[in-house]
C-alpha positions as CSV (number, residue, x, y, z in Angstrom):
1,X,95.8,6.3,-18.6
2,X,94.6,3.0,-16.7
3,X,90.9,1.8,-16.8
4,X,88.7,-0.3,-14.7
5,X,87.1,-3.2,-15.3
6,X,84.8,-5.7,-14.1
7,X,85.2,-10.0,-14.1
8,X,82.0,-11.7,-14.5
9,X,82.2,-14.9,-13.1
10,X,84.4,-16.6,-10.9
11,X,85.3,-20.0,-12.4
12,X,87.9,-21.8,-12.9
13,X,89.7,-19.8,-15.6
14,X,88.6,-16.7,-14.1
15,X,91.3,-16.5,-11.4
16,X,94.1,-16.7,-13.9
17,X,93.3,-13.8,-15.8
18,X,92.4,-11.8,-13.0
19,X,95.8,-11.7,-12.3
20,X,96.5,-10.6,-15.3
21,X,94.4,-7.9,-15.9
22,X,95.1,-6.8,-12.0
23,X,98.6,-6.9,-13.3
24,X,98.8,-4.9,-16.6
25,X,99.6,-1.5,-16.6
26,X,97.1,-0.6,-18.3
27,X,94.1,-1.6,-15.8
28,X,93.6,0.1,-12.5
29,X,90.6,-1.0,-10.2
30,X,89.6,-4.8,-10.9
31,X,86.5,-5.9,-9.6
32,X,84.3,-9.1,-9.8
33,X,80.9,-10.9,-9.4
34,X,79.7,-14.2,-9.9
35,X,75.8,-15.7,-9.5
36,X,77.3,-17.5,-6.2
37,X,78.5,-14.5,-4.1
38,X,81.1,-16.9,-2.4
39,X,83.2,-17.6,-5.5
40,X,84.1,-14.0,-6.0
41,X,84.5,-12.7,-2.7
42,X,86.6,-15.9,-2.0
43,X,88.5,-15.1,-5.7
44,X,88.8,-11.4,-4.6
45,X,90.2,-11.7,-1.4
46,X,93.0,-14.7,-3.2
47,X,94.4,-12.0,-5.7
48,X,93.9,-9.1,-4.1
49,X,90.9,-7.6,-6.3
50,X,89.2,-4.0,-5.6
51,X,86.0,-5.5,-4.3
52,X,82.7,-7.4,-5.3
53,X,79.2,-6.4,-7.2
54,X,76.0,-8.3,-5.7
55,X,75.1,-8.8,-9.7
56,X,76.3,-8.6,-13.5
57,X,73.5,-5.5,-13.7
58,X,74.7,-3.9,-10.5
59,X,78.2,-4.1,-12.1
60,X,77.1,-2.4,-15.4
61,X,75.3,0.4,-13.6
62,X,78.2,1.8,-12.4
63,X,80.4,4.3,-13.2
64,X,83.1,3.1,-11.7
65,X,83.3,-0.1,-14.2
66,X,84.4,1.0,-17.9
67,X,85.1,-2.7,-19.1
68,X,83.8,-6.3,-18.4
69,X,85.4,-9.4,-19.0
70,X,82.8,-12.2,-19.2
71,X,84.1,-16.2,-18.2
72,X,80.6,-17.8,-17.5
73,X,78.9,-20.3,-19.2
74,X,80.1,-21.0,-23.1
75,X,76.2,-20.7,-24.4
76,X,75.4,-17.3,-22.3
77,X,78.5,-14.8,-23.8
78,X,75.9,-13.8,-26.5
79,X,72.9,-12.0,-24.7
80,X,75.9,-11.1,-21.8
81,X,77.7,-8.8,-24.3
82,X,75.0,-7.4,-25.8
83,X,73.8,-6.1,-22.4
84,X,77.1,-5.2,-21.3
85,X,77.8,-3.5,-24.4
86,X,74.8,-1.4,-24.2
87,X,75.5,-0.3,-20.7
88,X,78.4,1.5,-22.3
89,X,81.1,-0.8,-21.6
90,X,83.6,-2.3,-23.3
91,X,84.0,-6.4,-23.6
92,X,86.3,-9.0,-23.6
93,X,84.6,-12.3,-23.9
94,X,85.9,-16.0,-23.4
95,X,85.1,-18.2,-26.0
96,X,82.5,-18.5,-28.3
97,X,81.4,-15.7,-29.6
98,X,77.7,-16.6,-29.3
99,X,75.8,-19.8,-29.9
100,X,73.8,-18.9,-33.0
101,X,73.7,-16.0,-36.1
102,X,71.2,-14.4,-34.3
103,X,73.3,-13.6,-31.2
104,X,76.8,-13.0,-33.4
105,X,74.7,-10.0,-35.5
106,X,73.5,-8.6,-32.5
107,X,77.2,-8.0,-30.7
108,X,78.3,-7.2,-34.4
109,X,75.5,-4.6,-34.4
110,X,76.0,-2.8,-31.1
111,X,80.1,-3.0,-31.6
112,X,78.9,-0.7,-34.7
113,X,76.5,1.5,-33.3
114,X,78.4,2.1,-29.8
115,X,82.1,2.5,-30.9
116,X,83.1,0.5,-28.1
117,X,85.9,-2.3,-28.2
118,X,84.5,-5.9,-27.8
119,X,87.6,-9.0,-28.2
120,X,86.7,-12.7,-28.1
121,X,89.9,-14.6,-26.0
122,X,90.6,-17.4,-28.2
123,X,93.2,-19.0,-27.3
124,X,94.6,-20.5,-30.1
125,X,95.2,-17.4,-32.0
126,X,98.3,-17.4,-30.4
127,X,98.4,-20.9,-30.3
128,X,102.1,-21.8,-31.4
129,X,101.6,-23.6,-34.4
130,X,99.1,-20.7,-35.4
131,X,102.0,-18.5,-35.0
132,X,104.1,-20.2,-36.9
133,X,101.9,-20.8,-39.9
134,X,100.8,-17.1,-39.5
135,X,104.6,-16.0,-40.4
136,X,105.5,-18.6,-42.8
137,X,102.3,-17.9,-44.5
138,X,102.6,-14.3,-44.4
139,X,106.2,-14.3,-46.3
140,X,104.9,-16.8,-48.7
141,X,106.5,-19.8,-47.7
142,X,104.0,-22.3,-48.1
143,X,102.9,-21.1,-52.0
144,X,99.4,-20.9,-52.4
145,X,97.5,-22.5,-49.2
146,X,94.9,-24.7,-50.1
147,X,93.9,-26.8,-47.2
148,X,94.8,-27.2,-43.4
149,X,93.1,-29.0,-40.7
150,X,92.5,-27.6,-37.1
151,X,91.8,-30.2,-34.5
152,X,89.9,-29.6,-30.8
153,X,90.4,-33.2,-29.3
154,X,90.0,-33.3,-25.8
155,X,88.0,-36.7,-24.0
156,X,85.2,-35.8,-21.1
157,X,87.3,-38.7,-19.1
158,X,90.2,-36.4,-18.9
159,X,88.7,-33.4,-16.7
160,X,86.0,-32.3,-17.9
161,X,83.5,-34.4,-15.9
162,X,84.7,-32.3,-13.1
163,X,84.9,-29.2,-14.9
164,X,81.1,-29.5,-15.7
165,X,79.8,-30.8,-12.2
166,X,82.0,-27.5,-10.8
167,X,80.4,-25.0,-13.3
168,X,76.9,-26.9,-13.5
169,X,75.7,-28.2,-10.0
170,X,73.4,-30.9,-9.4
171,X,72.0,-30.6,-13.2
172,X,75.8,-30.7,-14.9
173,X,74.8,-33.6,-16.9
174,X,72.2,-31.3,-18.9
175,X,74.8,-28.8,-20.1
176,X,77.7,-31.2,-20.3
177,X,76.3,-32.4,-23.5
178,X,77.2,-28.7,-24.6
179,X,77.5,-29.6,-28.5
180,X,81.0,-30.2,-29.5
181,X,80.6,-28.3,-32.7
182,X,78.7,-25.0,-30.8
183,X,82.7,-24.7,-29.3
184,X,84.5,-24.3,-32.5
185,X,86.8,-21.6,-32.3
186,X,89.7,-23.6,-31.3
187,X,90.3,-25.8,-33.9
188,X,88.6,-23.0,-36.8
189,X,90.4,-20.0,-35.0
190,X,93.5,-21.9,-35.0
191,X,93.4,-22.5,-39.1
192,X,92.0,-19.0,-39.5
193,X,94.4,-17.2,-37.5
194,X,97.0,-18.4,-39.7
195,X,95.2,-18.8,-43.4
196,X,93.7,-15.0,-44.4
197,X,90.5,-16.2,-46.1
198,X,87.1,-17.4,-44.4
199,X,84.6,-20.3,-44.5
200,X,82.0,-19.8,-47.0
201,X,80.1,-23.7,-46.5
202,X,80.5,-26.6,-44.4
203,X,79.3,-30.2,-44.6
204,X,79.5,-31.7,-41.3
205,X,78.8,-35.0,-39.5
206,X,78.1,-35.9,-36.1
207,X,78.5,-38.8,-33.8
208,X,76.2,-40.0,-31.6
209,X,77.5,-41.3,-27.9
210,X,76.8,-44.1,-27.1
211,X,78.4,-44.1,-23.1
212,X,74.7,-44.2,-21.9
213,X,76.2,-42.3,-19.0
214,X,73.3,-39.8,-19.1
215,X,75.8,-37.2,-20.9
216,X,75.0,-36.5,-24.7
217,X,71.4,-38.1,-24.0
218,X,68.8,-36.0,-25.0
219,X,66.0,-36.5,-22.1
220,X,68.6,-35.0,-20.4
221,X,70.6,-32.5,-22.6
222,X,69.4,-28.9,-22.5
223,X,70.8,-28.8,-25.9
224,X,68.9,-31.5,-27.7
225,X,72.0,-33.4,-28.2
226,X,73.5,-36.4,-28.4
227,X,76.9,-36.0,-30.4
228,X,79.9,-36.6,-29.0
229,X,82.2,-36.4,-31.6
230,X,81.8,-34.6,-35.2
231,X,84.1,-33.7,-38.1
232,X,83.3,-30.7,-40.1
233,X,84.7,-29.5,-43.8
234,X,84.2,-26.1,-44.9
235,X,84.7,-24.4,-48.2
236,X,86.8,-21.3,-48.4
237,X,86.7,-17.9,-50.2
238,X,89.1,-17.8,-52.4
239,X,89.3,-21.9,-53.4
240,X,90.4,-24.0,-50.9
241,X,88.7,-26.3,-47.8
242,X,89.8,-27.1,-43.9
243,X,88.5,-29.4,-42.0
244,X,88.5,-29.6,-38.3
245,X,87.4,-32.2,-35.8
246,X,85.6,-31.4,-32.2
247,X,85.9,-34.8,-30.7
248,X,84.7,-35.3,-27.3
249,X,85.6,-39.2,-26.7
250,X,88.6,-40.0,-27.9
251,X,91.6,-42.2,-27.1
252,X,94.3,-39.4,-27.2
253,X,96.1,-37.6,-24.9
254,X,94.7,-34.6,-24.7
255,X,96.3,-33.1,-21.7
256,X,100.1,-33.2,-23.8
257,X,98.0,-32.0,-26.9
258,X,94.5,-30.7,-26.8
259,X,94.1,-28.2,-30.3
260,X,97.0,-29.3,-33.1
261,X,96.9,-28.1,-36.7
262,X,98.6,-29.2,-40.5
263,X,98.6,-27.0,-43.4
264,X,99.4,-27.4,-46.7
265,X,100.5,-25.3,-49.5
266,X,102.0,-25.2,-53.2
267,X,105.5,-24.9,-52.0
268,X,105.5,-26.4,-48.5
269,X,103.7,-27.9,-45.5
270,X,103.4,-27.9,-41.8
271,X,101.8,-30.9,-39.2
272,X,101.8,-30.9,-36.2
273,X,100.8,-34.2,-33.8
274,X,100.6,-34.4,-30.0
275,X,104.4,-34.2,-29.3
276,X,105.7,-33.5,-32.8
277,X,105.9,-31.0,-35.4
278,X,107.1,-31.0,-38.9
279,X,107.9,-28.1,-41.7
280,X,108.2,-30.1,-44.5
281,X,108.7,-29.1,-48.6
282,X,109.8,-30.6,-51.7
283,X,113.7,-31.2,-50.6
284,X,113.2,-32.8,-47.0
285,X,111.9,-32.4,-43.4
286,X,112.6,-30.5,-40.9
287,X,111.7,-31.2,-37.1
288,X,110.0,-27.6,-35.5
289,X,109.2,-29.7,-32.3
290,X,111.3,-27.6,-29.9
291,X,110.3,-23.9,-31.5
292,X,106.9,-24.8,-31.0
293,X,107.3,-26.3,-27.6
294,X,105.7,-24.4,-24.3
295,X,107.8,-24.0,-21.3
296,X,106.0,-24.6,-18.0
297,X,105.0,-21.3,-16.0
298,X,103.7,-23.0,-13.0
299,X,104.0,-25.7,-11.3
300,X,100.8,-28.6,-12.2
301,X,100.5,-29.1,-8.0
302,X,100.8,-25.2,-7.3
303,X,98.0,-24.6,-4.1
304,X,95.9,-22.3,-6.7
305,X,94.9,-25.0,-9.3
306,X,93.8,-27.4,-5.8
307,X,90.7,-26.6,-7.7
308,X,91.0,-28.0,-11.0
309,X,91.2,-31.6,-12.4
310,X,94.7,-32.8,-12.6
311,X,94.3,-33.9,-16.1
312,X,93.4,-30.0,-16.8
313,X,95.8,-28.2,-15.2
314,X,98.1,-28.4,-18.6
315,X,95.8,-25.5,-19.9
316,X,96.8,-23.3,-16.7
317,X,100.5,-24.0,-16.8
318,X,101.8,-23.7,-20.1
319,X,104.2,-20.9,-21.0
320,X,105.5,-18.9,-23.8
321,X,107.4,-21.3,-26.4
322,X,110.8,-19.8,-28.6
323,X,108.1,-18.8,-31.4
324,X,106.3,-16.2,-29.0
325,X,108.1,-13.0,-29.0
326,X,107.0,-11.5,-25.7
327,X,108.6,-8.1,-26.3
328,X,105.5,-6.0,-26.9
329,X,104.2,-7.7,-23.8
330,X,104.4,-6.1,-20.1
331,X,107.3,-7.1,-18.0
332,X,105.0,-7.4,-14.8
333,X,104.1,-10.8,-17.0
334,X,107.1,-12.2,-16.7
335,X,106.8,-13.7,-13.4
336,X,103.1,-14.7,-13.9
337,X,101.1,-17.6,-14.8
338,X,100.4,-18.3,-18.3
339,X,97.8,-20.8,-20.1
340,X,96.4,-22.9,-23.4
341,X,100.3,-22.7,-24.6
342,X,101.1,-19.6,-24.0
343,X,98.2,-17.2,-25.2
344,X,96.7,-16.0,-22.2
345,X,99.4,-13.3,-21.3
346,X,98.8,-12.0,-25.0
347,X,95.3,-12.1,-25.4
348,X,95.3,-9.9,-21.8
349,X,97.6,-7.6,-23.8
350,X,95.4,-7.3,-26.4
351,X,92.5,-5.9,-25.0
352,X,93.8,-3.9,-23.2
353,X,96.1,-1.9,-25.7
354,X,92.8,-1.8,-27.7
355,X,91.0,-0.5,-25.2
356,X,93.3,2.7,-24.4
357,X,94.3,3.1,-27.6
358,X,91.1,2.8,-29.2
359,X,91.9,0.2,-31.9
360,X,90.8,-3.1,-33.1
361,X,92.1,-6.0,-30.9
362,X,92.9,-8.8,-32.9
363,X,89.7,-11.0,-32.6
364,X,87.7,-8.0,-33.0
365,X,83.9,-8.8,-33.6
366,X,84.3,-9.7,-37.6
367,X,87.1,-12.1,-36.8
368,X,85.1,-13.6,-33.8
369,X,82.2,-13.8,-36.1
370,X,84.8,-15.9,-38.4
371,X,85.9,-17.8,-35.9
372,X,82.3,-19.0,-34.4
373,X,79.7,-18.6,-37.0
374,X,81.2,-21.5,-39.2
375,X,80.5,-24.3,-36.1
376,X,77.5,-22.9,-35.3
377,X,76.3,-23.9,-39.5
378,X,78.6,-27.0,-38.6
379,X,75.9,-28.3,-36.4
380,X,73.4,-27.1,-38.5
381,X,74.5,-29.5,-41.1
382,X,75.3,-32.6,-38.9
383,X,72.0,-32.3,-37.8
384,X,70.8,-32.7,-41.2
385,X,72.7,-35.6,-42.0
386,X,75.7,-33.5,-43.4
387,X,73.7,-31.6,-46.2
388,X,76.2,-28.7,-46.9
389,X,74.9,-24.9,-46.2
390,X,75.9,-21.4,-47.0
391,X,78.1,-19.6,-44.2
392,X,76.5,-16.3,-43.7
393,X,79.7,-13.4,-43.2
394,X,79.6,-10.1,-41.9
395,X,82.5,-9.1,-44.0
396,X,85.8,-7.1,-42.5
397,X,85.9,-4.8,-39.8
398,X,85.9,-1.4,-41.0
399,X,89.0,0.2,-41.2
């Protein structure tokens, strides 16, 4: 049994997953809209999608849409669920979550009341590192985990000036100064995805930019805001602390690297850098480089990323690495793009199994909640000079 869904917004990401979803056996009709009519019907006619809707609502009111899968603007997910949601449908999201606790107890609240299947698409929950730790820590091998670090290190020289003035139009400087720690979930989902537990405070600090380029000035910002950069430590249940850095200028390559993570336990550890990582424990070092490595699944000049900064086109391109075991996956995915090192074929996967089989996907609302809430305190903090705050939690997902 297939079911239908419906893209909202035809970006740069977008097109990739289209594919995917257009692909999967479980999906039949795939259709899309966008607020400028000429991205989708030019992204529609490209992979061969079922058709167009003039508008998100249009989209909703129809029976012929079960699902929506929502890649607009990082700060609009939260009121975009809600409403799609109560139209009856259900949701996959890109990331964040939502932008404040507000927003994340609403989605939590309608998941609860409507039955329906919402996922967040982090990325790096099946970031390979993530992976890794997720096993070793699972079988015990690193002892008792006590801290880990998640990094999100990616410099606005290297793509994402263009990637804001292709989203944002003539006013890109405004939302370019998106705070770095409202877009947390890749360096928090990748230390939660592995680590079982949950933040429970954060002290956090923030950096102001001092470019003077008009981005991360706060005439300007719709946001207020004017860090760049800011490094964020959180407590967690159970005894324990991460801490995770969302750096926005930054001397580092981030299109070899952009998230990296390290944990450390009682009985071993794991690091990981830009181009090497390390399982380490109290007889030696061992070099997990190569099992944690992505293989390339498209070419970085293929015609379809003509659109995308060059300095980007890392995150469309990567493949599975040896630590991925792509058996529960669809074979039609064999031949297909992938993305953000390797995730995107299994995050597709994941909705949709969770959508026909009526399961939790595995960032389900709680873990999304997990994965976002704790930035959006982050901020909180930095903007108070670093004063540490509770982390509200909306506990498991019911069973």
């Amino acid at each position: 049994m297939t079911f239908s869904l419906g893209i909202v917004g035809a970006g740069q990401f977008s097109g990739q997953f289209a594919q995917l979803f257009l692909a999967h056996p479980g999906v039949g009709d795939v259709h899309i809209t966008d607020l400028l009519p000429e991205r989708a019907e030019r992204l529609a006619a490209t992979v061969g999608l079922s058709g167009t809707f003039p508008s998100y609502e249009a989209m909703l009111e129809s029976k012929a849409i079960d699902a929506v899968a929502i890649f607009t603007q990082r700060w609009t997910h939260g009121p975009l669920v809600v409403q799609g949601l109560n139209a009856g449908k259900h949701v996959y999201s890109a990331v964040p979550m939502a932008i404040s606790t507000e927003e994340i107890a609403a989605i939590i609240d309608r998941v609860k009341a409507t039955g329906l299947t919402y996922m967040m698409g982090e990325t790096s929950q099946y970031h390979p590192a993530t992976v890794h730790a997720r096993r070793q820590a699972d079988r015990g091998a690193f002892g008792r985990l006590f801290y880990a670090e998640g990094d999100y290190v990616h410099d606005m020289d290297l793509g994402f000036y263009e990637a804001y003035q292709y989203s944002g139009g003539e006013n890109w400087k405004a939302t370019a100064s998106y705070p770095p720690l409202l877009y947390p979930t890749h360096s928090v989902g990748g230390v939660l995805g592995a680590w079982r537990t949950h933040a429970v405070s954060v002290s956090a600090i923030g950096v102001r930019d001092e470019r003077g380029d008009g981005v991360f000035d706060k005439e300007i910002s719709r946001f207020d805001n004017d860090f760049s950069n800011a490094t964020a430590l959180f407590e967690v249940a159970g005894g324990g602390s991460f801490r995770t850095n969302e750096f926005r200028r930054v001397g580092y390559p981030s299109p070899v690297r952009e998230s990296r993570f390290r944990f450390f336990g009682t009985e071993a550890s794991m690091e990981q850098l830009a181009t090497v990582a390390l399982w380490q424990d109290k007889t030696g070092v061992r070099d997990i480089s190569e099992l944690l490595e992505p293989k390339a699944s498209l070419a970085p000049d293929d015609p379809s990323l003509a659109h995308v900064a060059p300095t980007l086109r890392a995150a469309f391109t990567s493949g599975s690495a040896p630590v991925h075991d792509r058996a529960r996956l669809p074979r039609e995915f064999d031949t297909l793009p992938n993305g953000h090192e390797g995730s995107h074929h299994f995050l597709v996967d994941d909705f949709v199994t969770a959508v026909t089989t009526r399961t939790l996907p595995s960032v389900n609302a709680w873990v999304a909640a997990r994965y976002t809430l704790p930035g959006v305190i982050a901020h909180e903090s930095a903007l108070k000079g670093g004063v540490r705050l509770e982390i509200p939690d909306f506990g498991d997902a019911p069973a």
